[in-house]
C-alpha positions in Angstrom: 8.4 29.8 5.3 5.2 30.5 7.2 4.2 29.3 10.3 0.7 27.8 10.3 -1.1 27.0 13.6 -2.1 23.3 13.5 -3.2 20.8 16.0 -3.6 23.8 18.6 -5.7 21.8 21.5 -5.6 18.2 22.4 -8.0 15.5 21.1 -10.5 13.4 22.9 -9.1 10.2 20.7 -7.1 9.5 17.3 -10.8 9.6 15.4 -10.8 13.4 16.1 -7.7 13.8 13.7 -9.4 12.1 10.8 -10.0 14.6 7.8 -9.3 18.0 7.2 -5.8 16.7 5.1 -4.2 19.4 3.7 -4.4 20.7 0.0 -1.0 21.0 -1.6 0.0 22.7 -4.4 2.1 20.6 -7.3 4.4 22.9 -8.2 7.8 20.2 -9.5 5.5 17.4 -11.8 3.4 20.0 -13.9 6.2 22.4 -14.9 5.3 23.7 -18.2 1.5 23.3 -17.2 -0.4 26.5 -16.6 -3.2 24.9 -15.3 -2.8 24.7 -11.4 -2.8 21.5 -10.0 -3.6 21.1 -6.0 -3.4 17.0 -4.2 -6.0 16.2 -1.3 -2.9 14.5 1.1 -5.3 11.9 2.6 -2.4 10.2 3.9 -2.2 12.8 6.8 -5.1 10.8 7.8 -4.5 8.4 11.2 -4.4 5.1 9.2 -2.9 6.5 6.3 -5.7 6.8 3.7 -9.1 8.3 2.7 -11.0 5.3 4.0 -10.1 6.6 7.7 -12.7 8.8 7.0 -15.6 5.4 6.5 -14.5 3.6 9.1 -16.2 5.5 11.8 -19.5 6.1 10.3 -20.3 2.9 9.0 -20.0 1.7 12.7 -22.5 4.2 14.5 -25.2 3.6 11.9 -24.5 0.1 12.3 -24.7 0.8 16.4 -28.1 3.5 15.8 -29.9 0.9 13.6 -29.3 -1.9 16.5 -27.3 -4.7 13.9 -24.3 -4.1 15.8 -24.0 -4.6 19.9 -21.6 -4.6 22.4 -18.9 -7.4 21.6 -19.4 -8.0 18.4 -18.0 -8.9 15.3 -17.1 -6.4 11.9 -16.5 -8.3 9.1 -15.7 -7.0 5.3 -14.0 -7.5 2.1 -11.4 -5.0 1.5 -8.2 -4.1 -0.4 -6.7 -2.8 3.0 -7.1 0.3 3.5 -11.0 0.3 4.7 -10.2 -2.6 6.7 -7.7 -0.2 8.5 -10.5 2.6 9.1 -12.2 -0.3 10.6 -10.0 -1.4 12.1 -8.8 2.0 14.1 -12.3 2.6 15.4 -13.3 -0.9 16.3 -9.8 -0.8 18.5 -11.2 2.1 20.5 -14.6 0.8 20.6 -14.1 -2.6 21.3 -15.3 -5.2 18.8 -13.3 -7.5 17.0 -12.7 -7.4 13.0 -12.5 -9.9 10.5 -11.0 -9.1 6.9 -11.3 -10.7 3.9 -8.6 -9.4 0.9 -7.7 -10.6 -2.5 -3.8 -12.3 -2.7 -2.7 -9.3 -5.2 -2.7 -6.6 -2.4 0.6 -5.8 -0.9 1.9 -7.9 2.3 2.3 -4.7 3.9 -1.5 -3.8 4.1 -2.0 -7.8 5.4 0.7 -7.0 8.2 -0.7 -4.1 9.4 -4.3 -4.8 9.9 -3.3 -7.7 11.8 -0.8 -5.1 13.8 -4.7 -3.5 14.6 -5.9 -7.0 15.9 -8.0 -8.0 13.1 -7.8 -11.5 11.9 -7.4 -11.8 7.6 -8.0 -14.3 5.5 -6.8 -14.0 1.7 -9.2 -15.0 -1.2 -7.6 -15.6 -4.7 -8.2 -12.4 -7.2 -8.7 -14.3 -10.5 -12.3 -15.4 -9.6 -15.4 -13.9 -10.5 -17.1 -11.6 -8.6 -20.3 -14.0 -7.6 -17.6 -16.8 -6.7 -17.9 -18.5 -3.2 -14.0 -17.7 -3.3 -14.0 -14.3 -4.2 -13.3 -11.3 -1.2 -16.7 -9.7 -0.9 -18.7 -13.4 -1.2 -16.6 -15.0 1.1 -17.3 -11.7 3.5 -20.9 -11.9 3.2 -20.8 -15.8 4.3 -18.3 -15.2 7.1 -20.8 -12.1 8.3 -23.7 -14.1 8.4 -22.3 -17.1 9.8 -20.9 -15.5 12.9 -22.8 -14.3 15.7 -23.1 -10.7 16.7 -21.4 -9.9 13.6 -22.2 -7.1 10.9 -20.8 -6.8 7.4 -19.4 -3.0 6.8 -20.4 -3.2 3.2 -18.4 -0.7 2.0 -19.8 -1.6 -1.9 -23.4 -1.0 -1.0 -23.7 1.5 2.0 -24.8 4.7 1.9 -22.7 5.8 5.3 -19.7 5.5 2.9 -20.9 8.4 0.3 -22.8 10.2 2.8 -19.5 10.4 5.1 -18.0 12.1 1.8 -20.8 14.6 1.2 -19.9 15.9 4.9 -16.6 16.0 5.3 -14.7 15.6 1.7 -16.5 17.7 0.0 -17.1 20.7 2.1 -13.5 20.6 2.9 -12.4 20.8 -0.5 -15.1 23.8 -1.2 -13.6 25.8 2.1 -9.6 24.7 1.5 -10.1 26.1 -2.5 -12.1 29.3 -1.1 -15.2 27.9 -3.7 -12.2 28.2 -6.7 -12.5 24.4 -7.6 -13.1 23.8 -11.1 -12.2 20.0 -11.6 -12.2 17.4 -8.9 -10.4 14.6 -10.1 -10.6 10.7 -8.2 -11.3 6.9 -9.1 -13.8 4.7 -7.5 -13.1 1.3 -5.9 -16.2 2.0 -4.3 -17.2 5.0 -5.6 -18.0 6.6 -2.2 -15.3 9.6 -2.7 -16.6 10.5 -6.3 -20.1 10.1 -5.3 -20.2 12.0 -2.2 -18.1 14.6 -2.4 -19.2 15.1 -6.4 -22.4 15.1 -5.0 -21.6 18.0 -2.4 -19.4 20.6 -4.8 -22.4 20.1 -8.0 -24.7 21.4 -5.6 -22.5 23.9 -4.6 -21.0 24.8 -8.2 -23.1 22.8 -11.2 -20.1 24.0 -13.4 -17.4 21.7 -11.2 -16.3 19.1 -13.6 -15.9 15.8 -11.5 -13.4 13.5 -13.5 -13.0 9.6 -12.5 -9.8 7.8 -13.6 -9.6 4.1 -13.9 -7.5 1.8 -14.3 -6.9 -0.4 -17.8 -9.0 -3.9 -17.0 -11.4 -2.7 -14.7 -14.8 -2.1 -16.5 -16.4 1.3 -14.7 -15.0 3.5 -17.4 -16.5 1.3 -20.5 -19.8 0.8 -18.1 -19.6 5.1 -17.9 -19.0 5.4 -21.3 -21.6 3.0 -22.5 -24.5 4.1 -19.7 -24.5 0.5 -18.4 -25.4 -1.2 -21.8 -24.0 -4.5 -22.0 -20.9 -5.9 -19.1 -17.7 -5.7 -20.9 -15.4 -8.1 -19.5 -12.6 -7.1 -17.0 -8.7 -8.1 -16.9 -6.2 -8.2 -13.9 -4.5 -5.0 -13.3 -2.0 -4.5 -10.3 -3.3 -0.9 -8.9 -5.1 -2.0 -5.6 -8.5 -0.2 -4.2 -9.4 1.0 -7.3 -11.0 0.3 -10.3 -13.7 -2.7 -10.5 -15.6 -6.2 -12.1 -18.8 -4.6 -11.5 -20.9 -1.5 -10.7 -20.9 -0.5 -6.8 -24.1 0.4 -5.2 -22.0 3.4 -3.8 -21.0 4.5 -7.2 -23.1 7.2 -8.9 -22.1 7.1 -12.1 -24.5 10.5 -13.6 -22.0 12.5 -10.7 -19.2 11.5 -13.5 -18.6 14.2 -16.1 -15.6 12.5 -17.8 -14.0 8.5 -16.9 -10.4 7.9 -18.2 -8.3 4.9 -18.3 -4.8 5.0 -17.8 -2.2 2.0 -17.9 -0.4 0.4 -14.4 3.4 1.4 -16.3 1.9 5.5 -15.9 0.0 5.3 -12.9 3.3 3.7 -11.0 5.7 6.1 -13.2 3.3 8.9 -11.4 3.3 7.8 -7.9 7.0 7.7 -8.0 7.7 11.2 -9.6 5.0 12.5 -6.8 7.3 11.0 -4.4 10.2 11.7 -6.0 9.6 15.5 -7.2 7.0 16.4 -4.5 8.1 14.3 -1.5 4.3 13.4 -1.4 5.3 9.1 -0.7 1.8 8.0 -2.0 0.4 4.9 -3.7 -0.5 3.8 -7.3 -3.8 5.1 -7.3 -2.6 8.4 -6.6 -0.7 8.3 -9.3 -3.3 7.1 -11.4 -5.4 10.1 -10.4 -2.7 12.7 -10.7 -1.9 11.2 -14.3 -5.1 11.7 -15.1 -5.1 15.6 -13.2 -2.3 16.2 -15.4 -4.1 15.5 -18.7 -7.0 17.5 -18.0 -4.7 20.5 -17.0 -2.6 20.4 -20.0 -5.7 20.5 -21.7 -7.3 23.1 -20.0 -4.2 25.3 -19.9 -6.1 27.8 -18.1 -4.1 29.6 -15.1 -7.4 30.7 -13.5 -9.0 27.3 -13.3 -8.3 25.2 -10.4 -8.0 21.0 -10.3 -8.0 18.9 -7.2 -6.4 15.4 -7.7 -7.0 13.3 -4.9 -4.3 11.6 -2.9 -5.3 8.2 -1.5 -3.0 6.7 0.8 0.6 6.6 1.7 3.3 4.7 -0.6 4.4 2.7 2.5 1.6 0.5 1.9 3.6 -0.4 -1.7 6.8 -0.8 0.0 7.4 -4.2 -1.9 5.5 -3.7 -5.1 5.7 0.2 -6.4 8.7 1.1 -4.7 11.0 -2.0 -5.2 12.5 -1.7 -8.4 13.2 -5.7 -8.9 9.3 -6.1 -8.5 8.7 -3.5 -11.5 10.6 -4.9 -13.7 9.5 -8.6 -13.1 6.3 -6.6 -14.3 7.5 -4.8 -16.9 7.0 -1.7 -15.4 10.7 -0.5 -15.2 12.8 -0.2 -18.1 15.5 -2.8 -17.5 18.9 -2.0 -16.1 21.7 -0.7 -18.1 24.0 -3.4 -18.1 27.3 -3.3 -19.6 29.8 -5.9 -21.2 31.1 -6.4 -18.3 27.8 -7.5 -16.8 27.3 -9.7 -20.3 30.7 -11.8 -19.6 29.7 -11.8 -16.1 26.6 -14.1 -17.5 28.5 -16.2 -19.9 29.5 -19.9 -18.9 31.3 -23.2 -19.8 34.6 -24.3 -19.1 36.0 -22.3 -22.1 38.9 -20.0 -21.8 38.2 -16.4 -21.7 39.2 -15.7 -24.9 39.4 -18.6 -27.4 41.8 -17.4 -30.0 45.0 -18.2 -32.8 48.0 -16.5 -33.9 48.8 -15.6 -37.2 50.8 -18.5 -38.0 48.5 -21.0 -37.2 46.5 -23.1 -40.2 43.0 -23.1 -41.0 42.6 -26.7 -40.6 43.4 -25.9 -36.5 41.6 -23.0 -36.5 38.3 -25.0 -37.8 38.9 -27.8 -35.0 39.7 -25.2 -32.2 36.2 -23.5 -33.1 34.6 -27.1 -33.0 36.6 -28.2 -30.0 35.6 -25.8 -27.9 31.6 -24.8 -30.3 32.7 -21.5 -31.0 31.9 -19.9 -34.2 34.1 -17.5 -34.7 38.0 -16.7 -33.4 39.8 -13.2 -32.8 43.6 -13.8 -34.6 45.8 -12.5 -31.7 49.4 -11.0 -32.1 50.3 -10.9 -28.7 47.5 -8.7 -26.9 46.6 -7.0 -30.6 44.1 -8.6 -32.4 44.9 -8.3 -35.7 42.1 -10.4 -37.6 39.3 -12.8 -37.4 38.3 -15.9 -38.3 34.3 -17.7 -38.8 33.2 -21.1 -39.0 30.9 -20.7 -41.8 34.0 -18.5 -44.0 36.5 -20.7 -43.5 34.4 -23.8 -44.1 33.0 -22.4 -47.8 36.3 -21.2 -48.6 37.9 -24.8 -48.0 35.1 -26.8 -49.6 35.8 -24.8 -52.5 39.8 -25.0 -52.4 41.2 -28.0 -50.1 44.4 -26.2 -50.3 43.1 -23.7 -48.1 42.9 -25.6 -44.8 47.1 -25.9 -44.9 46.8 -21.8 -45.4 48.3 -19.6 -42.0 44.8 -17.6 -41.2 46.9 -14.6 -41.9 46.3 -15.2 -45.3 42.5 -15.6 -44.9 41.5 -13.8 -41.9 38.8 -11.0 -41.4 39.0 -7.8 -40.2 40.0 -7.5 -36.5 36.8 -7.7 -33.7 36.4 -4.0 -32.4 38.0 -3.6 -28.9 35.6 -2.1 -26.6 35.9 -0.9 -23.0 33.4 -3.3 -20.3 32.2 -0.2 -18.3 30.5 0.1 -22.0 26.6 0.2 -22.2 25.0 -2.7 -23.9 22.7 -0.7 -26.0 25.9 1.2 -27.8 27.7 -1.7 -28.2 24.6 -3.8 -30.1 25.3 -1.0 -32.6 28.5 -2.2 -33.3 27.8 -6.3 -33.9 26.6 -7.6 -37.3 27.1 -10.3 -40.0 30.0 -9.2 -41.2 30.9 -7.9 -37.2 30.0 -10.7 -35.2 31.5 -10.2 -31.9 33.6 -7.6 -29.7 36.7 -8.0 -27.6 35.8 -7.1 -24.0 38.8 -5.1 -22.7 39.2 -3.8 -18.6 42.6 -1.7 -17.7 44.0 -2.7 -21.0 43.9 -6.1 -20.6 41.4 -8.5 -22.8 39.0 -10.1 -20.5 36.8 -11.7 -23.0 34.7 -12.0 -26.1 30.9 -11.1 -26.8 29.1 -12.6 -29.4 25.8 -10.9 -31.5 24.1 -14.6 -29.3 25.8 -13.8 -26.3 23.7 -9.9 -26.3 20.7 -11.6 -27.3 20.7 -14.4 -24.5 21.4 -11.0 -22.2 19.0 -9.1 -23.3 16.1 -12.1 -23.2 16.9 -12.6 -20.2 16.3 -9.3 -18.4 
């Protein structure tokens, strides 16, 4: 492993570290690829994300142009991770911060601008964008409501892009030794895709910059379309990217090809990342890197050379992408392999475990111990063999036809046995096994018979995962 020299001097302040993340090769997620892929780890930044590298300059041209002054007050809408750019640099110089965020981003990115001293106030996410309640109107109010006070305005200031154009860029230009070929990122704001597409057209016109976006925001139909007509967007859970309308930060004719990509592949992504690559980012990195990984398989080119970008760190997701109960409440996870064991586990009633008759034993109390205890169908049981089985519906249309019949020992009647089957068994292989003329298993554990599933005791399960 070689040594690299890093962080040889001491800084003036935490601002000094912001940018100059490192370029990583993917070596684990695109096996098979020829195309090499490289990720821009913006989580090596101070607060964990790209927007460190805002935070900074929207506050000294705020402090040049005279809007903000000693004491006061920065107020914005964010989905975190600007706020904590904000945040970092207002700490050291002093003013106070005031955050608005829609209710769909993560607790953890609430918690840890307030760790930074900044008060937040949540806004509902299913509201239109021009709604008094939504995060950037209610921002705008709060701003020019309290004295002293200046709104970042992350959506429609030109210190975001232009931060981008000098830092993001020309890093990515120097790190790839002028070898970049595709630069691949999404736009919440659009200030990474503008500025630093911006910066590596005018350095290479032939570098292909490529936006992802997620499916329900509208930038990729308003791309695809050149603004004509305002598709209408849908909730999505990927946070900081993807949007109900066009940013003033967003260049869209920087933009040589806009994808859309589901929340179920974007997550799926970020985990492999962290998974395969130990790179613990968040969904819209794995958005991006989806989308890297498309454009690579499609190039299948050794000598070109893609960039995805790396937004922030997946301990802001903590609760959402990385807790496997919230995937699959969102149907992002396939469900859990249960097994029978699990199913009987879910059954209840004051039944016996195994409702069942011997051999000897009539029709006419076989049919009342099925409606005694609403069963529709019994194992016949010679001592812990069964041996046959009995339904409801057989026995009933074999005795309205012959009353005879209901005097009959079920030996004489019965069904072939229920299959025996092991509870460590999977669900899915066992659903194989149950039909109309198979209607249930026997659930057996160290030899013993511990109870019965039925073809509606799988499909209750399975509904209810």
């Amino acid at each position: 492993m070689t040594t690299i020299a890093r962080h040889t001097r001491p800084y003036d302040s935490v601002l000094d570290t912001i940018g100059w993340t490192p370029l990583v090769r993917l070596t684990r997620i695109t096996r098979g690829v020829r195309t090499p892929v490289y990720g821009k780890a913006e989580f090596f930044n101070p607060g964990g994300s790209v927007k460190d590298r805002i935070g900074l300059p929207i506050i000294e041209r705020a402090e040049r142009d005279g809007s903000l002054r000693p004491g006061g007050t920065i107020v914005e809408g964010t989905s975190g991770n600007t706020g904590v750019g904000l945040a970092i640099a207002a700490a050291l110089k002093g003013y106070r911060c005031i955050f608005t965020m829609p209710d769909k981003m993560s607790q953890e990115k609430v918690r840890l601008l307030k760790a930074f001293g900044a008060e937040v106030i949540i806004t509902p996410t299913a509201v239109p964008p021009d709604h008094p309640d939504n995060y950037v109107m209610m921002a705008k109010r709060i701003a020019s409501e309290t004295p002293n006070a200046i709104l970042a305005n992350q959506f429609y200031n030109d210190a975001n892009p232009d931060a981008h154009y000098a830092t993001t860029g020309p890093e990515l230009w120097e790190q790839s030794e002028g070898r970049i070929t595709h630069f691949v990122a999404a736009a919440g704001t659009g200030g990474t895709l503008t500025g630093a597409g911006r910066y590596l057209k005018e350095k290479n016109p032939k570098i292909r910059i490529i936006a992802g976006d997620p499916h329900g925001s509208i930038l990729a139909e308003m791309w695809r379309t050149k603004g004509k007509g305002k598709p209408e967007g849908t909730p999505y859970k990927i946070e900081g990217i993807g949007q109900d309308k066009i940013p003033g930060t967003l260049d869209m004719s920087v933009i040589d090809d806009y994808q859309t990509v589901a929340d179920r592949d974007a997550f799926a992504m970020a985990r492999r990342l962290t998974r395969e690559e130990g790179l613990f980012v968040g969904g819209s990195a794995g958005l991006i890197t989806h989308v890297a990984l498309e454009v690579a398989r499609r190039l299948d080119d050794p000598k070109a050379f893609v960039v995805t970008f790396l937004c922030d760190t997946g301990e802001r997701y903590l609760s959402k992408l990385y807790n496997d109960e919230w995937m699959r409440e969102n149907q992002m996870l396939e469900p859990e392999k249960g097994t029978l064991g699990t199913v009987l586990g879910t059954k209840s009633g004051d039944a016996p475990v195994v409702v069942s008759v011997a051999p000897g034993t009539t029709v006419r109390q076989a049919l009342r111990l099925m409606s005694q205890h609403d069963v529709s169908q019994l194992p016949v049981m010679d001592g812990a063999n069964c041996v046959g089985s009995v339904s409801d519906w057989s026995l009933s249309a074999k005795s309205l036809d012959n009353s005879k019949l209901l005097d009959m020992t079920v030996s004489e009647v019965m069904d072939p046995p229920f299959p025996m089957v092991d509870a460590a068994q999977h669900v899915e292989s066992v659903a194989k096994l149950l039909s109309k003329a198979n209607p249930a298993v026997l659930v057996r554990r160290d030899g013993t018979v511990q109870g019965i599933v039925t073809r509606s005791d799988l499909l209750q399960f399975i509904m209810a995962r």
